[in-house]
LOROVO-44629 format. One record per residue (C-alpha): residue number from 1; x negated, z negated, y negated; residue in one letter. Coordinates in steps of 0.25 Angstrom, whole numbers. Example, Ala and Ser with C-alpha at 12.3 -4.5 7.8 and 13.67 -1.06 7.14 Angstrom:
<pts>
[1; [-49; -31; 18]; A]
[2; [-55; -29; 4]; S]
</pts>
This chain:
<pts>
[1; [-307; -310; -1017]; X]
[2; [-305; -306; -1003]; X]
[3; [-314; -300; -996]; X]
[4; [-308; -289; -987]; X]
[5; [-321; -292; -977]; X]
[6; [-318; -305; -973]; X]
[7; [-307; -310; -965]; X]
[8; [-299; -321; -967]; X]
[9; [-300; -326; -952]; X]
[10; [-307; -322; -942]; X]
[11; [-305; -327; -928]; X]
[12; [-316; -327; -917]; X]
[13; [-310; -326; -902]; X]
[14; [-298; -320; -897]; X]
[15; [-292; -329; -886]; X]
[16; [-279; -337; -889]; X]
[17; [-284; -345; -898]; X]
[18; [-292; -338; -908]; X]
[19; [-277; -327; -906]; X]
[20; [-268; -339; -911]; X]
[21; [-278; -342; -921]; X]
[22; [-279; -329; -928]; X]
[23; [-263; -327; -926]; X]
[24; [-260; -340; -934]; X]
[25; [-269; -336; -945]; X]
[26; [-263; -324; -947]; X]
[27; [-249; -330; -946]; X]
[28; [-255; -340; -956]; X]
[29; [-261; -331; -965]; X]
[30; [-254; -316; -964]; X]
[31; [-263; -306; -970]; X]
[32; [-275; -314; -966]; X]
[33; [-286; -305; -960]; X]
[34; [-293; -311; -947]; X]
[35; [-301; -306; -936]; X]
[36; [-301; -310; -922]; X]
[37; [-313; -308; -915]; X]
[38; [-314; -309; -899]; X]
[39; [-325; -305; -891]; X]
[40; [-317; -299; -882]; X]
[41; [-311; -286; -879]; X]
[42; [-297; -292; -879]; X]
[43; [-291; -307; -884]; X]
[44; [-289; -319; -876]; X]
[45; [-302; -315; -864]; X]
[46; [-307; -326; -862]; X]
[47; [-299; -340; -860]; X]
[48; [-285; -336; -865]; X]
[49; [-284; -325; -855]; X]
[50; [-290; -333; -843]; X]
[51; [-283; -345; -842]; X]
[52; [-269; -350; -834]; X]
[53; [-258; -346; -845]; X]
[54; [-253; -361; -845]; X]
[55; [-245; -365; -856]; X]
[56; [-249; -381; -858]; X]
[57; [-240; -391; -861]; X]
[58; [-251; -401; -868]; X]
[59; [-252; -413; -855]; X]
[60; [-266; -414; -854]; X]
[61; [-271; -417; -866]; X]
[62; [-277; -430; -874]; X]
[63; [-264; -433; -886]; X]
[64; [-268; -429; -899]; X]
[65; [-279; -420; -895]; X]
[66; [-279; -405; -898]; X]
[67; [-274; -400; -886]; X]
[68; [-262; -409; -885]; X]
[69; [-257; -405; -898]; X]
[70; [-258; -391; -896]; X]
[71; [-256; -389; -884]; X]
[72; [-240; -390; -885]; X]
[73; [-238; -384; -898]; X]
[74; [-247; -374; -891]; X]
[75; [-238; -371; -878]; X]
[76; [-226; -369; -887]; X]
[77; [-230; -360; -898]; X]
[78; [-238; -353; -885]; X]
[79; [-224; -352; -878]; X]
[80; [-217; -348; -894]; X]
[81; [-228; -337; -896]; X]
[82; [-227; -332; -881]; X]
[83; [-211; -330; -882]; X]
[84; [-212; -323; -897]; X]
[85; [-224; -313; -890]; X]
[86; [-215; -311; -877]; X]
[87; [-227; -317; -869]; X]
[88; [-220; -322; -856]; X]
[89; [-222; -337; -854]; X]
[90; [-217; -347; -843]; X]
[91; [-215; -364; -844]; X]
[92; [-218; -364; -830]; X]
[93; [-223; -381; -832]; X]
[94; [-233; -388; -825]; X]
[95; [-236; -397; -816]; X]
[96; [-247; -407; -816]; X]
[97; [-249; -411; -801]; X]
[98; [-256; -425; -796]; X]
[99; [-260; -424; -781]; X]
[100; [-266; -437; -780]; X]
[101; [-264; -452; -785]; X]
[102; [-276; -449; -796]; X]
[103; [-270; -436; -802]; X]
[104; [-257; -445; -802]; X]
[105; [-263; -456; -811]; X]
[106; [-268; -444; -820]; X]
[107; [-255; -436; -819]; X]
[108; [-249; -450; -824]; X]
[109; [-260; -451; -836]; X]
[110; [-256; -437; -839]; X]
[111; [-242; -440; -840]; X]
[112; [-243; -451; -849]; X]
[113; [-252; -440; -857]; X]
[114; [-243; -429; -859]; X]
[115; [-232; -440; -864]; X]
[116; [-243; -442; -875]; X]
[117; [-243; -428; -878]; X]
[118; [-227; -426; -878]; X]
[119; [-228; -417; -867]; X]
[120; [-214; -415; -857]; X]
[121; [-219; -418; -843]; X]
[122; [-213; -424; -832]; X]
[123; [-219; -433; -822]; X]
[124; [-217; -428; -808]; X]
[125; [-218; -435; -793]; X]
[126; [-224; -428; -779]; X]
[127; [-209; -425; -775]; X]
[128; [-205; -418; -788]; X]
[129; [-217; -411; -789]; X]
[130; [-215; -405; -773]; X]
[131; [-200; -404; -778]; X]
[132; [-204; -394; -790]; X]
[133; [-216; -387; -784]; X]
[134; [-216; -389; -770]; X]
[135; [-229; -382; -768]; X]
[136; [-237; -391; -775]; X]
[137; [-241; -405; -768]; X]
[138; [-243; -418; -779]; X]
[139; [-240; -433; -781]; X]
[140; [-233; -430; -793]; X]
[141; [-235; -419; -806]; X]
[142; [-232; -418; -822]; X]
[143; [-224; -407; -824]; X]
[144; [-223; -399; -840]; X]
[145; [-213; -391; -842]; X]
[146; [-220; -385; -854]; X]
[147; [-233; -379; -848]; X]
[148; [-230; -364; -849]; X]
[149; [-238; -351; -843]; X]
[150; [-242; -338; -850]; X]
[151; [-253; -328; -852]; X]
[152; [-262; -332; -862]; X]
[153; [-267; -319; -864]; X]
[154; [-253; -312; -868]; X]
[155; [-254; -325; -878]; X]
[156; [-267; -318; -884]; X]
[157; [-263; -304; -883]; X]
[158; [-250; -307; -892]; X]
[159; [-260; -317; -902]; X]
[160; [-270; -306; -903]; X]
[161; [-256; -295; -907]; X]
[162; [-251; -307; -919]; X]
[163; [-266; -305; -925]; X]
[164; [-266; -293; -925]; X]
[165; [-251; -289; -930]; X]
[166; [-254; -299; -940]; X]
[167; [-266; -290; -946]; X]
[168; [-278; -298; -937]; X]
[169; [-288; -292; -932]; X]
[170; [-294; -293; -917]; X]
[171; [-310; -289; -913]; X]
[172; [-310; -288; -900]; X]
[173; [-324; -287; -894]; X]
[174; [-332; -295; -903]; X]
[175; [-342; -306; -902]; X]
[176; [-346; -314; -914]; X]
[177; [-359; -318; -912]; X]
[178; [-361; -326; -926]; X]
[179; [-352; -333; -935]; X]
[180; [-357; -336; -950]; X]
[181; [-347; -345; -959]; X]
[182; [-351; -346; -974]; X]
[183; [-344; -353; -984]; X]
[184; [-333; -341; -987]; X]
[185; [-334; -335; -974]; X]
[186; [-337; -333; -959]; X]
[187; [-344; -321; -953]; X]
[188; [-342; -318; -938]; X]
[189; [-352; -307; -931]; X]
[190; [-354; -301; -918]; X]
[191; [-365; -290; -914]; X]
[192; [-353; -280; -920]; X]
[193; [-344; -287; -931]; X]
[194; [-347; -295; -943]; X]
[195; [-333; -301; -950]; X]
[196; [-330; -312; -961]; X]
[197; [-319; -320; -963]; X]
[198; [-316; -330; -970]; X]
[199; [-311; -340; -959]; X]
[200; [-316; -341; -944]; X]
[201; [-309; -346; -930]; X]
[202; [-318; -347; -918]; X]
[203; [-310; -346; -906]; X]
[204; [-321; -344; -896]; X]
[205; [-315; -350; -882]; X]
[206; [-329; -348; -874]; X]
[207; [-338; -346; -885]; X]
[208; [-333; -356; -894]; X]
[209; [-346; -366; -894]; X]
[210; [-356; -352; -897]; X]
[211; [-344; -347; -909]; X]
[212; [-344; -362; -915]; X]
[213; [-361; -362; -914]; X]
[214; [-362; -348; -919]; X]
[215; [-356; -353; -932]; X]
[216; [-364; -363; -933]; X]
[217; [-354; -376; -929]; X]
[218; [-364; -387; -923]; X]
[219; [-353; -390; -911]; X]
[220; [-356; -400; -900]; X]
[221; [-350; -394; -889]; X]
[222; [-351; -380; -879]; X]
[223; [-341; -371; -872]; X]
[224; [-344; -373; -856]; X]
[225; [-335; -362; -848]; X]
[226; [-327; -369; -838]; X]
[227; [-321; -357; -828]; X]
[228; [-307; -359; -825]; X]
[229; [-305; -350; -811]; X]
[230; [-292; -347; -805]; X]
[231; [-285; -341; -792]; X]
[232; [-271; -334; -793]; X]
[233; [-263; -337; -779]; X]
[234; [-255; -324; -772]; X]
[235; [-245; -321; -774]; X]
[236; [-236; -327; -764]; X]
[237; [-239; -340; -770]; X]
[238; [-233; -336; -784]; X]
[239; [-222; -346; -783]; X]
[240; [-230; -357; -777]; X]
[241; [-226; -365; -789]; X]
[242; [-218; -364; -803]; X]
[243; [-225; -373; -813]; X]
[244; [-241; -374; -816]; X]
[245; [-247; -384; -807]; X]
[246; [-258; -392; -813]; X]
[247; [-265; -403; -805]; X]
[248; [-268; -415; -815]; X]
[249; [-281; -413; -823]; X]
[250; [-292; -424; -824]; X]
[251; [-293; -429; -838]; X]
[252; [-309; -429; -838]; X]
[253; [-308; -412; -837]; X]
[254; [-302; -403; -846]; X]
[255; [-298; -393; -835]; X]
[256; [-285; -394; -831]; X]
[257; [-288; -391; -814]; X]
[258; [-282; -381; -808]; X]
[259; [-269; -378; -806]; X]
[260; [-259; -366; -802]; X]
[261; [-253; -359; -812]; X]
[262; [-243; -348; -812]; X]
[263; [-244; -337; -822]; X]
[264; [-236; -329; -833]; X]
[265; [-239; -317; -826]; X]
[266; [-235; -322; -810]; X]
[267; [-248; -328; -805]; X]
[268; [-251; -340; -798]; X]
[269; [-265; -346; -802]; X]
[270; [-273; -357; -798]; X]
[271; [-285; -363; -806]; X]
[272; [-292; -365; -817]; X]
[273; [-306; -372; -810]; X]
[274; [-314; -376; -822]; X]
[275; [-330; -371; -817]; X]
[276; [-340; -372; -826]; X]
[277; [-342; -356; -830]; X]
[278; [-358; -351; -833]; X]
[279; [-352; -340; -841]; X]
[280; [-341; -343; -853]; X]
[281; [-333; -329; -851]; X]
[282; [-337; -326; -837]; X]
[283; [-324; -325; -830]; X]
[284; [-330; -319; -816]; X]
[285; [-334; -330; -804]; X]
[286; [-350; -335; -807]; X]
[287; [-350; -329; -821]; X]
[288; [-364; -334; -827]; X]
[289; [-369; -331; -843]; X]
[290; [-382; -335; -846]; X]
[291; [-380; -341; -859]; X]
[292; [-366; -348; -857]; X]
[293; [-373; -353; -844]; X]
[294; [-386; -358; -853]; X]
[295; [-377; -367; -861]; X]
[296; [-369; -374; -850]; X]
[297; [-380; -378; -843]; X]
[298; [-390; -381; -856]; X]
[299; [-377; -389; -863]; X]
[300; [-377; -404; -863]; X]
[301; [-365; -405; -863]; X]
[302; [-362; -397; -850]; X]
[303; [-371; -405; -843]; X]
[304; [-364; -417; -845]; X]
[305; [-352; -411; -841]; X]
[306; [-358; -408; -827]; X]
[307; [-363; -421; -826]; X]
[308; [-347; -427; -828]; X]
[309; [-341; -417; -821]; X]
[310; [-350; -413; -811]; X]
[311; [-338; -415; -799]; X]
[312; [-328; -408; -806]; X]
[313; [-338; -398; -809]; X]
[314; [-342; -395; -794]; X]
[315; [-327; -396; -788]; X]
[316; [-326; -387; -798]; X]
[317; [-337; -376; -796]; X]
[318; [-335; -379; -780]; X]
[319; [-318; -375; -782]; X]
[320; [-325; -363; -790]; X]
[321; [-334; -358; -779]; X]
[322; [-325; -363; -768]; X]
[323; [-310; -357; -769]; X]
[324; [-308; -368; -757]; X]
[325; [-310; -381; -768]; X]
[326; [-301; -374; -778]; X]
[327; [-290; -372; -770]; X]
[328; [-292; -386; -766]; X]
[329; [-289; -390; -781]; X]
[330; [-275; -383; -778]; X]
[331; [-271; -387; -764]; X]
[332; [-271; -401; -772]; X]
[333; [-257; -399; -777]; X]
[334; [-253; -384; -770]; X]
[335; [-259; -387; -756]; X]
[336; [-254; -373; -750]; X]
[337; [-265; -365; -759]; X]
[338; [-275; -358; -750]; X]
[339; [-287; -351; -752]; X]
[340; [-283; -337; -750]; X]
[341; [-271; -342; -762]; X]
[342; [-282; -342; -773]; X]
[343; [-283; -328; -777]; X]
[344; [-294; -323; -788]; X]
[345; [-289; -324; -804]; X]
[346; [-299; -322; -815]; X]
[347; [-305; -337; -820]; X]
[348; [-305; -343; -834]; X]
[349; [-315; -348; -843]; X]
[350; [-313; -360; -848]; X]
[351; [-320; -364; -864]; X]
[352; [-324; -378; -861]; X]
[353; [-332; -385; -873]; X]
[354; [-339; -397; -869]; X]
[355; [-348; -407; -880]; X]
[356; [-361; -409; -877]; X]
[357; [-359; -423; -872]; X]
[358; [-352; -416; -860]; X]
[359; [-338; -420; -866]; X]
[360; [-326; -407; -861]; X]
[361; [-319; -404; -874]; X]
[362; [-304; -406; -869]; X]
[363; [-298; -405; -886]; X]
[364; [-298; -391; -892]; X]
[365; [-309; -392; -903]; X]
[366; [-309; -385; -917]; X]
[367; [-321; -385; -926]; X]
[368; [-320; -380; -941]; X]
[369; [-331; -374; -952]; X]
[370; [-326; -371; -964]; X]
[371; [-323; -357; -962]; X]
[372; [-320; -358; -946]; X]
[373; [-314; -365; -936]; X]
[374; [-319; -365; -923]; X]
[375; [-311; -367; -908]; X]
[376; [-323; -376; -899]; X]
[377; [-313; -380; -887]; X]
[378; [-301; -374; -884]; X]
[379; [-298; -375; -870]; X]
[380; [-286; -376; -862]; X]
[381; [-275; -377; -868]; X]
[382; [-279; -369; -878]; X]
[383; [-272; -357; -874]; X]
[384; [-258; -364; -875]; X]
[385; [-262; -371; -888]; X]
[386; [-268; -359; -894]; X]
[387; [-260; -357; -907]; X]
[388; [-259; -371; -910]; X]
[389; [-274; -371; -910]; X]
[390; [-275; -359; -918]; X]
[391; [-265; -365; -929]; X]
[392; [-275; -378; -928]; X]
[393; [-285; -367; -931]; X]
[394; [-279; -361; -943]; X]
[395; [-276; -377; -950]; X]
[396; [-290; -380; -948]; X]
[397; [-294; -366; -956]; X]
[398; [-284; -368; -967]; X]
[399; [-290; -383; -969]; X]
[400; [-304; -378; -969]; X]
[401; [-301; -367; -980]; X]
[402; [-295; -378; -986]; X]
[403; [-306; -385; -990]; X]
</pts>
């Protein structure tokens, strides 16, 4: 018999991928009746609407894992959905610059990589790069064609209307503070709601570790907030270059360093930095929260990242406090930049989970119970691989009621 009290599906957080997740199951299963709950007045606050709007082609990551599999079917159901919703879009490309004989050997590794993972890139030299962007200094650059630009938060905002039309329903301004799964159903609560349902997808970005542990999943790892600040340049630098201009990342780090991106909407950004954050959703400068302070600093696993990272770590927080270091990261491949260039832009947060032996998560990571499915690591580029992940999502709960 049905019970008209419980849901089917509910779905707890309302960025990007907890929107593709509830749209694909009400495509999947019309009728269905879901909840989407978001702590926040509005969806995608948090990392989908604070982020550089890039499109990824799928280069940079380990074959066969997660992310490379994704990540292209990611970019061009994104591109699909984008034109289907009248969300503007632009495959601007982008460029992978090496400025010294190191990032050359790397760019060459990196190369060889993306041929692994079937990705169209074309291997430049100095005078074709100067010939293309002649702004930008290098000894030689990857270029792919595919990578894309768009507003991430348009992408929600037209998610977040599909759940609806399709007779979802959306509570915004809700916090779940405890999550109780029994044999034939989970409970979700918050200091005002109490709901059922029958299945449960935790799509918690920031709070992912604190969801997963509120319904009692014994997980080895926490989320450490990495701040991701940027600087949009003026104006009459707009059409400093046409492509995204990436330098070539280190392969011990899962940040990708920053680069200059243009924007859907006209802008000309520079950044993310990757600063350890003491607050997982202060966005302002020298934000500090006790208890997400507390647990970086009482965390194991924390410790031993500091212990292995501690020069990137200081260059970082040194480019953080001193806008003269950061714009040295840029004058690297765009020497012409200078300090009054770097204008103010709001920073992002980064959800970076990190095991207890120190290890950087660089694979998304899925954990199921039998009623739930839970969302530990989804960085970067998750955004672009969001309804791929989301259609991962929905297999593993259809297996799981399976059995």
């Amino acid at each position: 018999m049905h019970d008209s009290n419980v849901y089917d599906y509910c779905v707890i957080g309302g960025g990007i991928v907890g929107l593709a997740t509830a749209h694909l199951l009400l495509a999947k299963n019309p009728g269905a009746r879901l909840l989407l709950v978001e702590k926040q007045d509005r969806p995608g606050a948090h990392q989908t609407g604070h982020n550089s709007g890039v499109i990824h082609s799928g280069i940079y990551y380990e074959p066969g894992s997660l992310k490379a599999r994704m990540c292209r079917r990611g970019a061009s159901w994104t591109k699909e959905f984008a034109a289907a919703h009248g969300i503007p879009y632009e495959e601007c490309g982008k460029l992978l610059v090496a400025t010294d004989s190191a990032e050359h050997a790397r760019m060459l590794a990196l190369y060889e990589r993306s041929v692994r993972n079937d990705v169209d890139v074309e291997l430049l030299d100095a005078q074709e790069l100067r010939r293309r962007e002649p702004r930008i200094d290098g000894v030689g650059a990857l270029f792919v064609p595919a990578t894309g630009i768009i507003d991430y938060a348009r992408v929600a905002a037209a998610l977040a209307d599909e759940v609806t039309a399709a007779g979802g329903e959306i509570l915004l301004n809700t916090e779940i503070t405890s999550i109780t799964e029994t044999s034939d159903a989970v409970t979700v609560a918050g200091p005002a709601t109490s709901r059922r349902a029958r299945r449960l997808v935790v799509c918690g970005g920031l709070q992912a570790d604190r969801l997963a542990r509120m319904a009692g999943l014994r997980i080895p790892l926490r989320i450490i907030p990495f701040r991701g600040e940027y600087y949009r340049l003026p104006d009459s630098l707009k059409g400093l270059v046409s492509t995204l201009i990436y330098p070539i990342p280190d392969p011990e780090l899962p940040f990708l360093g920053v680069h200059l991106s243009p924007t859907i909407d006209g802008e000309l950004t520079v950044g993310p930095n990757a600063v350890l954050g003491w607050s997982r959703e202060g966005y302002r400068k020298g934000s500090f929260a006790l208890r997400d302070a507390l647990e970086i600093a009482t965390f194991p696993g924390m410790r031993r990242v500091a212990l292995t990272h501690a020069r990137t770590g200081v260059r970082e927080l040194r480019n953080s406090l001193f806008k003269r270091g950061y714009l040295a990261e840029c004058r690297r491949y765009c020497p012409e930049l200078t300090l009054d260039d770097l204008l103010p832009r709001t920073a992002g947060i980064r959800a970076q989970a990190v095991l207890r032996d120190g290890t950087l998560l660089h694979d998304f990571m899925i954990e199921s119970t039998p009623r739930s499915v839970h969302v530990l690591n989804a960085p970067s580029p998750a955004a672009t691989s969001a309804l791929p992940i989301a259609e991962y999502i929905v297999e593993r709960l259809e297996s799981a009621s399976e059995h």
